[in-house]
C-alpha positions, 0 to 999 in steps of 0.5 A, a space after each residue: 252062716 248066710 249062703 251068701 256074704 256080700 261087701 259093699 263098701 269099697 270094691 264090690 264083692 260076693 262069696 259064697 258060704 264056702 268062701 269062693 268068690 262069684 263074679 257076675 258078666 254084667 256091671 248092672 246085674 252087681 248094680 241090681 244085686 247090691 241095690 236089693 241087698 242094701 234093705 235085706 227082705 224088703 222087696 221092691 216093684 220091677 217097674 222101679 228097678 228097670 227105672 232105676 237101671 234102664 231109665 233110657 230105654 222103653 218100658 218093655 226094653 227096661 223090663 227085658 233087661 231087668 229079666 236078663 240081669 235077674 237070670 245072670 243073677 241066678 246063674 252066678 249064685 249057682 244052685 246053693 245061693 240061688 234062694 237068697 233071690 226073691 220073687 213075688 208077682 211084680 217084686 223082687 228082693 232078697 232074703 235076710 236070713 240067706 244074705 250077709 251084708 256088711 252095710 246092714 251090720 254097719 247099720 246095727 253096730 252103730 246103732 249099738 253104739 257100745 265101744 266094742 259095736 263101734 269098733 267093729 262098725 269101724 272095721 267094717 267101713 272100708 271106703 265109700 259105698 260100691 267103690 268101682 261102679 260106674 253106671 251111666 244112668 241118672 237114677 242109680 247115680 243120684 242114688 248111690 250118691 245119696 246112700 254114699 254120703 248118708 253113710 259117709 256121715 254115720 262113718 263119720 259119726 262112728 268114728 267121732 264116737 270112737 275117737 272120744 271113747 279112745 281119747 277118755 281111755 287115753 289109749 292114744 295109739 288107737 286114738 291117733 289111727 281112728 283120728 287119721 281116718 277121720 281126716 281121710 273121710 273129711 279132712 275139714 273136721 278142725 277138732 279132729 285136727 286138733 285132737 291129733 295134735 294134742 296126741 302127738 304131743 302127749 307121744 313126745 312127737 312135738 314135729 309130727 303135731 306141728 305138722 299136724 296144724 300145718 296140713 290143718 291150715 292147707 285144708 282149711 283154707 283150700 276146702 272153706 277159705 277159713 282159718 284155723 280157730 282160735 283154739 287150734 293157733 293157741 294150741 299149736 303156739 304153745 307146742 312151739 314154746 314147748 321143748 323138745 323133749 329128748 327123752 321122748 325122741 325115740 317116738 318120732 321115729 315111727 311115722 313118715 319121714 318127710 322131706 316135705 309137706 304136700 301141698 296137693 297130690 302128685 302132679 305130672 311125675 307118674 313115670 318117674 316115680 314108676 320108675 323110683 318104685 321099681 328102683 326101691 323095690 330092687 334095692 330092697 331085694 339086698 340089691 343096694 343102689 344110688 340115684 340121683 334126681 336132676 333138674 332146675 331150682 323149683 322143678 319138684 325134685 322134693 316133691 318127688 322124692 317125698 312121695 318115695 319117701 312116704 311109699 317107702 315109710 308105709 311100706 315098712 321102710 326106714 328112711 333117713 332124711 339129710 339135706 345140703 345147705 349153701 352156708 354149710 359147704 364146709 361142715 363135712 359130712 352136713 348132709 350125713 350128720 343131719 340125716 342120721 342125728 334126726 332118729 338114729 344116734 345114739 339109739 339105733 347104733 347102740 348094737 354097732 360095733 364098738 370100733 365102728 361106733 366109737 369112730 363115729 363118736 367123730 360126727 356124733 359126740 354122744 357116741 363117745 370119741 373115736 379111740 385114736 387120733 387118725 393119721 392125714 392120709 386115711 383117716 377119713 377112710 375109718 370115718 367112711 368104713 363106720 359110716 357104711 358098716 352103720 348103714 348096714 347095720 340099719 339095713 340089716 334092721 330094717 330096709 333103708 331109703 337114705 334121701 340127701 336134699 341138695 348135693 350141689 351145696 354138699 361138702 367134698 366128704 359127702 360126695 366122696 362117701 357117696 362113690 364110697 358107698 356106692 361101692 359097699 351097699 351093693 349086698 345090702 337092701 339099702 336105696 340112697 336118692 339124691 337130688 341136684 340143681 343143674 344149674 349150680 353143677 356148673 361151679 361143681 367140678 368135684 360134685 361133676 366128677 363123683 357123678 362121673 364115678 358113679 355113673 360108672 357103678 352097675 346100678 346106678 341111676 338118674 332121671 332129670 325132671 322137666 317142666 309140667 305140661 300145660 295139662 298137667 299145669 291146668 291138673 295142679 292149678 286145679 288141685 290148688 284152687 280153692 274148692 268151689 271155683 267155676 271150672 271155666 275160671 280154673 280154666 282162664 287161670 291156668 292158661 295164664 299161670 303156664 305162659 308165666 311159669 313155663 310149667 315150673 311148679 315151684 313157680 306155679 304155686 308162688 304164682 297161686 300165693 300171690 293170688 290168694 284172696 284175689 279174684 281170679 278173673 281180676 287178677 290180671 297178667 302174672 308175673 314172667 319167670 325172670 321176675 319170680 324174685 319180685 313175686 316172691 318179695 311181694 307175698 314177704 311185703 304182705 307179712 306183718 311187721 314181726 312176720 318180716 322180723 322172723 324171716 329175715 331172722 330165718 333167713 340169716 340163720 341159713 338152714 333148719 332151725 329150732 323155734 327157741 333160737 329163732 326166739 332169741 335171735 328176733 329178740 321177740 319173746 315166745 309169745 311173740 315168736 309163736 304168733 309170728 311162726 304161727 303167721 308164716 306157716 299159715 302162709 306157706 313161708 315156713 314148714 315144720 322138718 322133723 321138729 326143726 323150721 325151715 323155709 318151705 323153697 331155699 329160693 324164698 329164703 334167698 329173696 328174704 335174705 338179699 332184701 336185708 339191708 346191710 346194717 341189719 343183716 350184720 346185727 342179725 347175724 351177731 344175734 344169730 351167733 349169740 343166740 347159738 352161744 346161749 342155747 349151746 352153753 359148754 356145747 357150743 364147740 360143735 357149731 363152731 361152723 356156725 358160730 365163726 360164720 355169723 361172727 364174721 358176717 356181723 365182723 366180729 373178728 376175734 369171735 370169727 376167728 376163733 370159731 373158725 380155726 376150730 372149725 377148720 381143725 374138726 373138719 381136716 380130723 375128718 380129712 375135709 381138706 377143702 372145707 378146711 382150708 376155706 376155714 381157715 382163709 377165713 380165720 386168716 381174713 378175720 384176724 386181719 382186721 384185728 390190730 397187729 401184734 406179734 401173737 396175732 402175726 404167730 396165730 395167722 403163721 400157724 393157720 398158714 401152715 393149717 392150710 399148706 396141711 390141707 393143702 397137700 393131700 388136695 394137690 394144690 401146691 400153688 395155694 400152699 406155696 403162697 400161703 408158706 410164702 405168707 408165714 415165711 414174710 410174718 416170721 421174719 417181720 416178728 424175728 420168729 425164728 422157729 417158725 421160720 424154720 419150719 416155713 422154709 421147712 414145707 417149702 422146701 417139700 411144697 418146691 419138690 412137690 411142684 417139681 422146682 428142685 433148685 429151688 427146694 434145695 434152697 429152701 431146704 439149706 435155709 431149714 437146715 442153718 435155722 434147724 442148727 442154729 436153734 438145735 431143735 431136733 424136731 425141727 432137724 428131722 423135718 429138714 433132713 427128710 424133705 431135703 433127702 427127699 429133694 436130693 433123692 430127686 436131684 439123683 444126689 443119693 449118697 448126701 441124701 442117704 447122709 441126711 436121712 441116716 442122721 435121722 436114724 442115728 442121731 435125731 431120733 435117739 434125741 427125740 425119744 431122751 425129750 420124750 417126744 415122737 419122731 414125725 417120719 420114722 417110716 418116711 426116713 426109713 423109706 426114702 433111704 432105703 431107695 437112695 441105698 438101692 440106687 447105690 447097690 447097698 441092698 443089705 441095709 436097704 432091705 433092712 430099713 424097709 422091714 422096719 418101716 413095714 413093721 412099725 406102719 403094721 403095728 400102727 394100724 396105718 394104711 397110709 404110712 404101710 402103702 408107704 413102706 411097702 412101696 420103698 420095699 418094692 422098688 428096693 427088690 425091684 432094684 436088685 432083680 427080685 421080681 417076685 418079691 416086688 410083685 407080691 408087696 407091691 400088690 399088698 400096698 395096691 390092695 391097701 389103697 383100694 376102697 381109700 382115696 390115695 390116688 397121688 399115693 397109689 401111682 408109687 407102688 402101682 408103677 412098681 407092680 406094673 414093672 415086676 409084671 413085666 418082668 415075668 411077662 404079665 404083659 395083659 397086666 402090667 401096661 395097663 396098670 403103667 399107663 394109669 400110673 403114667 397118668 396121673 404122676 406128677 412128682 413121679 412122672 419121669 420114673 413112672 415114665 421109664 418103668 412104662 418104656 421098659 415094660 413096652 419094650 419088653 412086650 414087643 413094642 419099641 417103637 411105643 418104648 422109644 417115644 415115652 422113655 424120651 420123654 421121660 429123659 426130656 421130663 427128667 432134664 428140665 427138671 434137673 433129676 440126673 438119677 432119672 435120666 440115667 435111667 432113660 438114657 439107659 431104657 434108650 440104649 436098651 431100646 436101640 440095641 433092640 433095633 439093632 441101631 448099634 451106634 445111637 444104642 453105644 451112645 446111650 448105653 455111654 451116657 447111662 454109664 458115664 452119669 451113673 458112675 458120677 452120680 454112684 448108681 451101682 447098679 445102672 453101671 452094671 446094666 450099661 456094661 451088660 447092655 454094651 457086652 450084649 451090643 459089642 457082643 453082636 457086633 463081632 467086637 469080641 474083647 469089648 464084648 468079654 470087658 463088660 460082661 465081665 465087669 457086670 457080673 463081678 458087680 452083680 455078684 458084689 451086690 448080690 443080685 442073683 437074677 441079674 448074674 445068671 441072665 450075664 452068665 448066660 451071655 458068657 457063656 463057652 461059644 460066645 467069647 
């Protein structure tokens, strides 16, 4: 081996046989020492190299330095390399035999030319000669630059040779990496470009060579002002009319997954992409995180994220790629689905759990359905729990970048899975980036709350993105220039494109389209930024004819698309259809995303879609849906989204309708309430258009009663009151009888609901004389809970217990003789139970409640437990049995953790605060109180008193006195008599506290007096305790003795042990 071993190509480097580096103190002695090894043994005139080096300086001043450097040469080499340097009289060189350089073997490999030489060469070749020195000396630079493009050329050579070697072999994966660094060194090799694309196509990575002809085309026309070739546009055709193949998907899974394709280098985002590496590189150490990138449309959200996106596919990364569209606002899931369809189901889940994987058979069919129908209240919490436990999964694979394009067009479930998530990946190296329009947040409340959400969340973050500088708009329009333009042109350009586009890169590029062909100094003023539409109209007027077809086509479409449907939509042909794609994506109209088209700005399909005319634009939507019915076949119920939305826009009405309803239908099995219900208005609106018939008038009754099903879990009870209002009116034009019924049914919860109690017991007598009359017991079982759950309310517990005891007794049996299942086994069960409970019956109450837990366990149902355990809760509550309210109240709370049941968990929240209270857990219970007080609205007059009760019992009566006063207030102007009893009560308790003797008599009476009236056994017993405790005080002895005594022989009656020892103690001997 040499003594020493010098690298030229690339970073300058030199070690000695023992492999240390050296280093030299001087640039030019690194600058001389490479000039003399590059020819190994030829020497070279002093007066020529101080020429070279100190070209400026005088003679004697050049030979001085060249002395200096010569000795600093020396002594970096130290004694054992030192021979490798060569003096004879007025020469200077370096020995063959002492010196390995990389260059010369370089040199003789591809000499060689045999394929082993030229992959040796290959490997050699690792950038341009002497990367990193800068000498500012005219000669050296003029050299360097020579010998850097002669050997530019012979790398280029090398690798030609060795690509055509590899390619003959068909050993394409070494093929494809030689053909990559080809392009790297000379990006304008056009053949190259299309040996890639063939490649790729023999891979099955049909996207990735259509991408290909994609970066081709920029090329071209930036470096040379060409088009492709004949041959390559052929080519790239007929990869357009050439299917997918899904067997060979799996490959287009290695490379980059692209949001999109650069045009140019980054521009202007140095920071914030800093900023983007550290947070990938700290998720990435199982530190999961969620971002989002704000800013205006055309701002480089995407650019942004897409150099993230290839950062982290070269480093090893998995990423996924999903993207919101505005036509898509009511799929759920959209972002999700279209994320991990493109490279992750069925393959990369195949080892998910089996249940996690067949739940997610609800987005991806392929998986196989989920197992079991979910029940309206938490099934979308499964979805959510599959969701994440695939995330994981993939994670625990391989380091995951999720990127989510457009979160302003998603629909409620993406954003709800996005908080979902952000409270599950925090173990997990997983980063999950979205971006956002900041102008579409405006109209966006639930997209405003769930950033609110995750802002709360550790490592959350965001960055929002401002227009470029006038520096970096002059870096960007000269990286979009073509190349040759004077740099004084450039200059005069760029001035003009930042007045126009005020930095906005989307801007600066379309300003850059327009211009394509133009002479830049006669290009004239440019457009301003409230006219950029008219600039964007204006490079869709200079399309020919079928482009134009194609756009509005893609346009109508509304999102990705594949080239076979854009075909049959245009109704062109493949020949066609391919030449004209071939045309917009030449002209940075249409790029390529995985193997799918899409419009390379949603602005521009914007403009594209508003210049249709009415006329066409309906035709092309019939189109578009047809089109859809003939690709998909017996599959087309899973673009029944799709399909309802271009029926309805070409007014295809029964097509609308019926693709709608099903849509509606998939997306509330998914608990997408409000993209659900949209589809269902819409189905609603389509059938009206329909001639009237009496099937036609059930169908729009049964889609009323869809949306009140959406509706309630979303709390839009006005929307759900008029459309039960609607269904009512159509079933008694069309003597429905059934439906009526069922109409007056929902209304009469929706009434209770909203807090209209009359008016929900009216509704309720009309359910029930339908019920009767049509002997319907399903229908009977319906009326009876929601008219006991109205009569609980109204504090009329003996009739509602009546009521809900039917069900239990009577309704129930009947079902199961006709073999059909009850609706509300555990609903009856529960709100009976709180009736009982409030009457004292505590036996039966308890008895009710446990099978209610049993029946919910054994369902697997977590909302139907929460339930349960609530009614449990309040029941021991009731009868003075902290420590069992505490612990089931606390299983129901810890149930509705990680799920959304925000209105349901106000119920047991309010029970568990209370119990705290009562065993003076104060530090937890007001504040549990106080957000269920907040967000009540049917509960808000008990949640109110449980609040009074437990302040007062903390010390705080004056806080005590001001809500259970409105909570009496609340409570009378609703009519609810049971809960204001209760707040009377509180009231009492509070005054005595006070010593306020005759305002605490007067409500400790009026307790009493409507707590007897109304059968609450228990409230009786704690009014005669609270006025034997005040007349006791008062000195009034036998008043004292009369109610202690009736409270304890009550308590007893009931069994409630608590409350007898706590009356025990105030008769006790001394007091009476």
């Amino acid at each position: 081996m040499a003594a020493l071993q010098l690298t030229l190509f690339g970073t300058f480097e030199a070690r000695l046989e023992s492999g240390r580096a050296i280093t030299f103190p001087r640039k030019k002695a690194e600058a001389l020492l490479a000039y003399l090894a590059l020819r190994p043994g030829q020497m070279h005139a002093r007066d020529t190299l101080a020429a070279l080096l100190w070209g400026d300086a005088s003679d004697e001043r050049a030979r001085h330095s060249l002395r200096q450097a010569l000795v600093a040469l020396r002594r970096g080499l130290s004694r054992a390399a030192a021979g490798c340097l060569v003096e004879e009289n007025d020469t200077v060189g370096v020995h063959p035999a002492a010196v390995d350089v990389d260059v010369a073997a370089f040199e003789r490999l591809a000499a060689d030319g045999t394929p082993d030489a030229l992959e040796r060469a290959a490997v050699l070749y690792r950038g341009a000669l002497l990367e990193g020195i800068s000498i500012d000396e005219s000669s050296f630079e003029d050299w360097l630059r020579t010998e850097r493009e002669r050997l530019g050329e012979l790398a280029v050579e090398v690798l030609a040779k060795l690509l055509g070697h590899h390619v003959r072999a068909d050993a394409i994966e070494p093929a494809m990496r030689i053909g990559l660094r080809l392009l790297a060194l000379d990006p304008a090799q056009e053949p190259v470009h299309r040996t890639l694309m063939k490649l790729y196509a023999q891979q099955g990575r049909r996207g990735a060579a259509l991408r290909q002809y994609e970066t081709c085309v920029r090329v071209l026309e930036r470096e040379l002002g060409l088009e492709p070739e004949a041959e390559t546009r052929r080519l790239y055709r007929e990869l357009l009319q050439t299917p997918p193949r899904g067997a060979d998907r799996a490959h287009e899974r290695q490379p980059t997954a692209s949001v999109s394709e650069p045009q140019t280098r980054l521009v202007g985002r140095l920071t914030e992409l800093a900023t983007l590496r550290e947070r990938l590189a700290e998720a990435w150490q199982s530190r999961g995180a969620i971002g989002i990138i704000q800013g205006e449309a055309g701002i480089g959200k995407t650019r942004l994220i897409d150099a993230l996106v290839r950062e982290a596919s070269d480093g090893g990364g998995h990423v996924l790629v999903g993207r919101g569209y505005e036509s898509e606002q009511v799929l759920p899931l959209g972002p999700w689905v279209n994320a991990f369809r493109n490279g992750v189901v069925p393959d990369l889940l195949e080892e998910l759990e089996p249940t996690w994987r067949a739940e997610l058979g609800r987005l991806f069919p392929e998986l196989g359905a989920a197992d079991r129908e979910p029940t309206a209240g938490e099934d979308y919490v499964r979805l959510f729990e599959a969701v994440t436990r695939a995330v994981q999964h993939l994670a625990s694979r391989r380091r995951l970048l999720v990127v989510l394009e457009d979160l302003h067009w998603a629909d409620e479930m993406t954003l709800r899975l996005l908080a979902f998530l952000g409270r599950r990946i925090a173990d997990s190296p997983v980063l999950i980036v979205g971006s956002i329009r900041i102008e579409e947040t405006v109209d966006a409340p639930i997209l405003r709350r769930t950033l609110a959400q995750l802002a709360h969340q550790a490592r959350f973050f965001s960055a929002t993105l401002g227009p470029l500088s006038h520096a970096e708009t002059l870096a960007f329009v000269q990286a979009l220039a073509r190349a040759g333009t004077e740099a004084a042109a450039v200059q005069r350009l760029a001035d003009r494109v930042w007045r126009a586009s005020e930095g906005n890169p989307f801007m600066i590029v379309e300003a850059m389209q327009m211009l394509r062909g133009a002479e830049i100094d006669a290009a004239g003023d440019l457009l301003t930024p409230p006219r950029v539409r008219e600039l964007i109209a204006a490079r869709l007027d200079r399309l020919s004819e079928r482009g134009r077809r194609l756009v509005g086509v893609g346009s109508v479409i509304g999102r990705e698309f594949d080239f076979a449907l854009l075909e049959r939509a245009a109704e062109l042909g493949a020949g066609d259809t391919a030449e004209g794609v071939e045309e917009l994506v030449g002209r940075r109209i249409l790029h390529v995303v995985g193997e799918r088209l899409d419009f390379t700005h949603e602005q521009t399909r914007e403009v594209a879609y508003a210049a249709l005319l009415a006329p066409y634009r309906k035709r092309l939507h019939e189109a578009t849906a047809q089109a859809l019915e003939a690709l998909h076949g017996s599959d087309a119920a899973s673009h029944a989204l799709s399909l309802g939305r271009h029926y309805y826009a070409s007014e295809r009405w029964q097509a609308a309708h019926r693709n709608l309803a099903q849509a509606g239908k998939s997306a509330a099995s998914r608990s997408a309430h409000r993209e659900a219900a949209a589809c269902f208005e819409h189905a609603i609106d389509a059938l009206r258009h329909l001639p009237r018939s009496s099937q036609l008038v059930e169908q729009i009754i049964d889609l009323c009663f869809d949306i009140r099903q959406s509706c309630v879990p979303l709390g839009d009870h006005a929307r759900a009151l008029a459309y039960l209002r609607i269904a009512e009116e159509e079933a008694e034009a069309i003597g429905d009888r059934t439906r009526l019924g069922w109409a007056y049914t929902y209304r009469a919860h929706g009434l209770y609901i909203a807090g209209d109690s009359r008016g929900a017991i009216d509704a309720g007598q009309r359910s029930l004389a339908v019920a009767e009359a049509l002997a319907d017991p399903d229908l009977l079982e319906s009326a009876n809970v929601y008219r006991g759950q109205v009569a609980h309310w109204v504090g009329d517990y003996r009739h509602a217990a009546e009521l809900l005891r039917r069900n239990v007794t009577a309704l129930e049996p009947e079902l199961r003789r006709r073999g059909l299942a009850s609706r509300h086994f555990v609903g009856t069960r529960t709100y009976v139970a709180w009736c009982l409970a409030e009457l004292g019956e505590f036996s039966e109450a308890l008895a009710r409640t446990e099978e209610a837990i049993a029946t919910a366990a054994a369902a697997d149902d977590a909302y139907w437990l929460v339930y349960a355990c609530s009614g449990a809760g309040l029941v021991h509550l009731r009868r003075g049995a902290f420590d069992e309210a505490r612990s089931v109240a606390e299983r129901a709370v810890a149930l509705c953790s990680g799920r959304d049941f925000t209105v349901l968990w106000t119920m047991p929240a309010a029970i568990l605060g209370l119990a705290y209270a009562r065993i003076a857990r104060f530090a937890e219970a007001i504040p549990l109180l106080e957000r269920a007080a907040e967000l009540a609205s049917t509960l808000g007059a008990p949640v109110l008193n449980f609040l009074a009760e437990a302040r007062l019992l903390s010390g705080r009566p004056d806080e005590a006195a001001a809500v259970a006063t409105r909570a009496r207030e609340l409570s009378a102007q609703r009519e609810e008599h049971g809960w204001e009893a209760w707040a009377s009560w509180v009231l009492g308790e509070i005054a005595a506290t006070r010593s306020d003797i005759s305002s605490a008599d007067d409500a400790y009476r009026r307790a009493l007096t409507a707590a007897s009236a109304l059968g609450m056994r228990p409230l009786v017993a704690h009014c005669h305790l609270g006025l034997g405790r005040l007349h006791r005080g008062a000195g009034k002895q036998a008043q004292a003795t009369e109610h202690l005594g009736a409270a304890s022989a009550m308590f007893r009656e009931m069994s409630m042990s608590w409350w007898v020892a706590e009356t025990e103690r105030d008769r006790a001997p001394g007091v009476e």
